[in-house]
N, C-alpha and C positions, 0 to 999 in steps of 0.2 A: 510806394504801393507795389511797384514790379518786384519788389523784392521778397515779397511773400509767396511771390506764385510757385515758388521752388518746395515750398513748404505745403502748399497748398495739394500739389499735384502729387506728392509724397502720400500725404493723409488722404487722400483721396484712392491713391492704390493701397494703400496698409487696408482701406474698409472695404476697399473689390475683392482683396485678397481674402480676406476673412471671410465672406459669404460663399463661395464656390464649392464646397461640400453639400453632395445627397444627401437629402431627407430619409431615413430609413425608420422602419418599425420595429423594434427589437420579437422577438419571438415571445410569448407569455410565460414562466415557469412555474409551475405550481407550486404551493406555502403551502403549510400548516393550515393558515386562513380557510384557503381555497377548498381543502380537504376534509373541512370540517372535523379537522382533530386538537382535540383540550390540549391545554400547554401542560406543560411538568413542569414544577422545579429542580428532579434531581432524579435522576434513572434509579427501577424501584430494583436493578439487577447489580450485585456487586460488584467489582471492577476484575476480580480478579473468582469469579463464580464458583470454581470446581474446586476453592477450597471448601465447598460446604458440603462435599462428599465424605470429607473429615481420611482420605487416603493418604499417606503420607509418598507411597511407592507413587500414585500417582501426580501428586505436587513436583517428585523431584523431576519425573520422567517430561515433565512441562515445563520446570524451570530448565532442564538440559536443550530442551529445545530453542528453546525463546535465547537460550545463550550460544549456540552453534547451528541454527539454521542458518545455509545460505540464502534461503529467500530473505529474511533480515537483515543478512549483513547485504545483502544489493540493496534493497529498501534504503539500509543505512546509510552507502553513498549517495545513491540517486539523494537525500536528503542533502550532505554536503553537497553536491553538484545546484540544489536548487538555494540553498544558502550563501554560496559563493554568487549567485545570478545575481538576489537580492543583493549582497552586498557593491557588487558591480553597478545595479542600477543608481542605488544611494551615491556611489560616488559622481556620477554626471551631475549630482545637485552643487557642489561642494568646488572650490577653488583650487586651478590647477598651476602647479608652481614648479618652474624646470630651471635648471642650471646650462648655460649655453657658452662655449667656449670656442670659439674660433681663429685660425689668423691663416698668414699667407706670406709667401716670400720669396720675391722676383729677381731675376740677376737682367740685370740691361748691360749688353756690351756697351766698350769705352771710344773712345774717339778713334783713338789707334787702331779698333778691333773693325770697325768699319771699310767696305768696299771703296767710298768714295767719301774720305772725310772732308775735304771742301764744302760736301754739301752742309757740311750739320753748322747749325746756328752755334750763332754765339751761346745762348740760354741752354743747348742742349750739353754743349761742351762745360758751361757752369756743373751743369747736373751733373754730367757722367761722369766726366774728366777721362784721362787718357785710357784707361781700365776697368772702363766700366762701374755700376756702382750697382749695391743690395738694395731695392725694398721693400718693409717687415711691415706686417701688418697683426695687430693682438687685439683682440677682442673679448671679454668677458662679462656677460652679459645674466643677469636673475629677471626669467619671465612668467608672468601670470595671465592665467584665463580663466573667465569666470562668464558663463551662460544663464542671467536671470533667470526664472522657470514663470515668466509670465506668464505662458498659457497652461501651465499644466501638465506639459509634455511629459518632465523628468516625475512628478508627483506621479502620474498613472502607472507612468513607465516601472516604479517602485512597488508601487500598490501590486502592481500585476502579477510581478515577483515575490513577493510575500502571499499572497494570496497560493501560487504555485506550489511555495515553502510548505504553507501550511496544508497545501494538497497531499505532498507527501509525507507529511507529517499524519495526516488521518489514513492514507492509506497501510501505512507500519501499524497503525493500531488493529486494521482491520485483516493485518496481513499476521498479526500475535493472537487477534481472537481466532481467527481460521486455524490457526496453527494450533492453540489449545484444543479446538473443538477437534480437530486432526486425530491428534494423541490421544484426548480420551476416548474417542469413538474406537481405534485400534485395543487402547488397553480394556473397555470395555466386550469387543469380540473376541481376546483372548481371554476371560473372565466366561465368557461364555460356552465357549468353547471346551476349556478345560471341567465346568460346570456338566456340560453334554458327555463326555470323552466319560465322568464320572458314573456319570446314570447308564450309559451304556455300558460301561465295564460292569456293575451291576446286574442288569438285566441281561448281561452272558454269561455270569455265574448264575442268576437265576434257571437259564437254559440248560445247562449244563447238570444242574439239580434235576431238573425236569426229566432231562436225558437218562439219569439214575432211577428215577420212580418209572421214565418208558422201560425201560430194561426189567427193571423191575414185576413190572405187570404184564410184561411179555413172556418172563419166564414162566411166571403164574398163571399163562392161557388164558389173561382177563383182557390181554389187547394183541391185536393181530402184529407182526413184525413189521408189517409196513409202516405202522404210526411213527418208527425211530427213524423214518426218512426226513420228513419235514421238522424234528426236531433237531438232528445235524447241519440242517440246509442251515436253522438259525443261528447254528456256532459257527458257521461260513460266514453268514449274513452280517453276523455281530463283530468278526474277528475285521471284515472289507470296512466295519463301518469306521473300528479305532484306526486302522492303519489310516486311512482320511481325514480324521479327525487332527491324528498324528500331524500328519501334512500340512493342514490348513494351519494346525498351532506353529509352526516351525515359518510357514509364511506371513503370519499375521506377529511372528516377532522380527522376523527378518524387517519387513515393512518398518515396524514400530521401532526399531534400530534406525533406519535411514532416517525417518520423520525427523528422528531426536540428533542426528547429527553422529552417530555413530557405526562403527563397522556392523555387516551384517551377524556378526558371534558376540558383542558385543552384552547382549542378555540371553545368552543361550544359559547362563543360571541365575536369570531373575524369572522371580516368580509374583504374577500380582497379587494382592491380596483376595479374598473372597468376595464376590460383589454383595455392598447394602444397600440399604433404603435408598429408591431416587428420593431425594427434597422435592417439596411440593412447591412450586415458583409464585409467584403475587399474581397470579392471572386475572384480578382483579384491576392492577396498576398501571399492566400492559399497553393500552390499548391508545395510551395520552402521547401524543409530540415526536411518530414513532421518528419522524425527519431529524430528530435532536438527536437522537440516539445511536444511529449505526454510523461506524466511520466511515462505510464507502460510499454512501448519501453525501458525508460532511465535505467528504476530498471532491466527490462530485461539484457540490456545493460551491466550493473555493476555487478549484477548476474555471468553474462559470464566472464569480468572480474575479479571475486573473483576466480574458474573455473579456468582459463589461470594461475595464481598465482598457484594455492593448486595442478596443474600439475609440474610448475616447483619446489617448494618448495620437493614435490616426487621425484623427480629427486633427490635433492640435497640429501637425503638417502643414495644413493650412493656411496658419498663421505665420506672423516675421519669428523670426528666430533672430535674437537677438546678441550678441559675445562682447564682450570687454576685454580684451587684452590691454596689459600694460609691462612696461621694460625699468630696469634699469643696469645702470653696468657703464665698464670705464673701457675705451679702446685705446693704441698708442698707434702711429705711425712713423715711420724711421725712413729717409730717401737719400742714402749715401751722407754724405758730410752736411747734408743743410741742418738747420737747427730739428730737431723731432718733437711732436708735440702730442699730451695726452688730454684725455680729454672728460667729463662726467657725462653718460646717456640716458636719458630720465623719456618715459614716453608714457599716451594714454591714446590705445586706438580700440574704440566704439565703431560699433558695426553694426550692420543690419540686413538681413534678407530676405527676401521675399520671394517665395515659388510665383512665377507668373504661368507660365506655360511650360509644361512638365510633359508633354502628350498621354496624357490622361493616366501617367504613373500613381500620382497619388490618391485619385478615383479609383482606380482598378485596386490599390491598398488598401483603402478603407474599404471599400466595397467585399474583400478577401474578408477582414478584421469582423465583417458585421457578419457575413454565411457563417465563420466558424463559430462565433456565438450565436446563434441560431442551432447550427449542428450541435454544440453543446449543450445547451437548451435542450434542445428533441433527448440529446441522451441521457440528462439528467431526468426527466420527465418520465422516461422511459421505467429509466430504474425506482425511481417514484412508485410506480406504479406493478414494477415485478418486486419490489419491497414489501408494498400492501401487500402482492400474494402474497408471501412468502411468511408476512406474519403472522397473517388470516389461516394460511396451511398450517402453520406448528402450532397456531393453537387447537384447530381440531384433531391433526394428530395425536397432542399431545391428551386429548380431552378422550379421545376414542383409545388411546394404549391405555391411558387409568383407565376407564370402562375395562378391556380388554383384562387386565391385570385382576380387577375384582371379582369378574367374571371365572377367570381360570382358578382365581382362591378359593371359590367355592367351590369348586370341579376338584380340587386338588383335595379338599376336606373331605370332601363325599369317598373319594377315592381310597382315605386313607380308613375312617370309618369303615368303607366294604372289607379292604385288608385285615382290619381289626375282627371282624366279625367273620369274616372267614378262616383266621387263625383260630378262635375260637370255636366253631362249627368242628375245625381240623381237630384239636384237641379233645372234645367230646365224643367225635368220633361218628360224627354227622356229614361230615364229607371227607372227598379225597386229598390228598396233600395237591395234585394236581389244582383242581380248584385253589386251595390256598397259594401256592405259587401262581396261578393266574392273576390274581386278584393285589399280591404285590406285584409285579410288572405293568397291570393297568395305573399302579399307584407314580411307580417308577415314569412313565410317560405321562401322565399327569403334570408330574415332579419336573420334567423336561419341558413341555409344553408350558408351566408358572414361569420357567427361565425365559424362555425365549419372548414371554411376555411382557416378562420384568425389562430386558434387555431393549425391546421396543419403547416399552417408556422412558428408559435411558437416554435411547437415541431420541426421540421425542423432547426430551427433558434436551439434550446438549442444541436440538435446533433451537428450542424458541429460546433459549439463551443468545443463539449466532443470528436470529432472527431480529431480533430486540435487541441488538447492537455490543452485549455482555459486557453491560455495566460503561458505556461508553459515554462520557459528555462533551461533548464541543465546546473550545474555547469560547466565551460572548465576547 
């Protein structure tokens, strides 16, 4: 009966050991559920969006980027660096097998080489003999180690890893939607730009007309001299306005050169094309599972994930850790002239440990392991919730720029109608060319004003694309 007590008292700490981990509350994070947002089954926004601008200049200027930005190529490693984790963790599950080779080789002085050979025994004088003798010792040995995953330990430890993996894996997605959205918001203010640069060169050849008919009517004592003052002020005004224009298109290529991975001269002779129609988006679609949709929710997501793992995997500290090592392998030994003998070593050593008193290392670990999923927690939540803005804002931006855009079309017609009927008025001989020239330049800012309208729904149109995750789905 005493003989179980050894076993007794064993099982008895393996189950003291096991309970010593805090009780903790994880932090709550909010779902889909919580949000009261419908599920989707497939994002209503295409993966690859701004081809539906139908631009060809601007497809390439997006694939050039997505293929030579350094922000992706660091994305990139950070990806092998978190892939290599994974793979390191998977290996702690797995059996570990080493090749082990040792020996050793002693000289013993001989009888003769001794201070006081009288002393040495008869057995020693066998061994040594008069000269001492060599000896050799060989070992060669094949060992294995293998650590059950009883509790779990290596499983979370892996999970945590892969979860991290796939962290970074959504954030390259979200790091190629930013980067599209980048590039075409650049090529879209050069489009605008050169759009404005137009209408103003215009309406300083219109000035300049005008300049003509002042001169004109001045000669004729029908306008005082002074009136050609403020009509040069506007060949000033208009000349400061292109050389700016100038400027800003030279920096808004220089920029859109770096975006794309290129020297700043790089497109100093590309030109974009004319801007069209923004596409009208499913704003109907939007509004389902937006947590499915953007990858920096998702890497968040997975993040928390890795988090929820590297908590329980603490836990598991707690418990025995268990190892199996086993050997085998041949050694010889050699001792001068006696016979030498080799040998087979075969072995099976089962282990077991158990943390008893650690002075509260592994509390103060787990206790870290649970704050930082909390903290994680808080910041996924967070972004949760600057998401909801963020989608909530592009859709009334985008809803106020169409307004905004319909609005200006009709201001732009009226404008061109007044033009038309004042070239007409002009022709008949019912007004002055003056008027007639007024009335195109109010048509010409019109014309500027529809742009820069357009250009707002553009930008508008590129957020709730970046908002809404631009066609983004999360692995299930």
């Amino acid at each position: 009966m005493f003989k179980r007590f050894p076993l007794f008292f064993l099982c008895a700490a393996l189950f003291s050991g096991c309970a010593t981990h805090p009780k903790h509350t994880p932090a709550a994070v909010e779902t889909a559920e919580t949000l009261g947002l419908p599920a989707s089954s497939q994002p209503p926004i295409a993966p690859q969006w701004w081809r539906a601008l139908n631009d060809a200049k601007l497809d390439g200027l997006i694939d050039t980027a997505l293929a030579r930005s350094p922000d992706l190529a660091a994305a990139q490693a950070r990806l092998r660096q978190a892939q290599a984790g994974a793979d390191l963790a998977d290996s702690q599950r797995g059996v570990k097998i080493g090749l082990g080779l040792s020996g050793a080789l002693l000289h013993r002085d001989g009888v003769n080489e001794r201070e006081k050979p009288e002393l040495i025994s008869d057995l020693e004088k066998r061994l040594l003999g008069d000269h001492g003798t060599n000896i050799t010792y060989e070992s060669l040995q094949l060992q294995g180690q293998w650590s059950p995953d009883v509790f779990g330990k290596y499983k979370h430890q892996l999970e945590a890893a892969l979860g991290q993996q796939r962290a970074v894996e959504y954030e390259i997605a979200q790091t190629r939607l930013l980067l599209a959205q980048g590039v075409a918001t650049y090529y879209r203010q050069w489009q605008l730009l050169l759009e404005t640069r137009q209408r103003v060169a215009q309406r300083a050849q219109l000035n300049r007309e005008r300049e003509q008919v002042v001169r004109e009517l001045i000669r004729a004592g029908q306008l005082a001299p002074s009136k050609l003052y403020a009509v040069q002020q506007g060949n000033s005004r208009f000349q400061a306005a292109l050389s700016d224009l100038d400027g800003n298109i030279a920096q808004v290529r220089h920029a859109l050169a770096a975006l794309t991975g290129q020297p700043a001269q790089a497109l100093d002779t590309f030109t974009p094309n004319p801007a069209t129609t923004t596409p009208a988006p499913p704003v109907s679609q939007l509004t389902a599972d937006l947590l499915g949709k953007r990858p920096d929710l998702a890497a968040q997501r997975e993040a928390l994930t890795a988090r929820r793992h590297l908590v329980a995997s603490a836990k598991t500290e707690f418990y025995p850790n268990i190892t199996i090592k086993a050997l085998a392998g041949l050694s010889n030994v050699e001792i001068g002239n006696l016979p030498h003998s080799s040998s087979f070593l075969a072995g099976l050593l089962p282990s077991v440990s158990l943390p008893i008193f650690t002075s509260g290392a592994l509390r103060a670990n787990l206790s870290r392991k649970e704050a930082e999923f909390d903290e994680q927690a808080a910041r996924y939540n967070k972004n949760v919730y600057t998401a909801l803005r963020e989608a909530a804002d592009a859709l009334t931006q985008y809803e106020t720029a169409a307004a905004a855009v319909r609005d200006q079309t009709e201001m732009t017609a009226l404008a061109r109608k007044n033009a038309a009927a004042a070239q007409s008025r002009y022709r008949a001989g019912l007004d002055n060319k003056l008027d007639w020239l007024a009335a195109q330049d109010e048509t010409l800012q019109n014309e500027a004003q529809l742009a820069q309208a357009q250009a707002k729904l553009f930008t508008a149109w590129l957020a709730l694309n970046t908002a809404f995750g631009g066609g983004f789905a999360a692995d299930k």
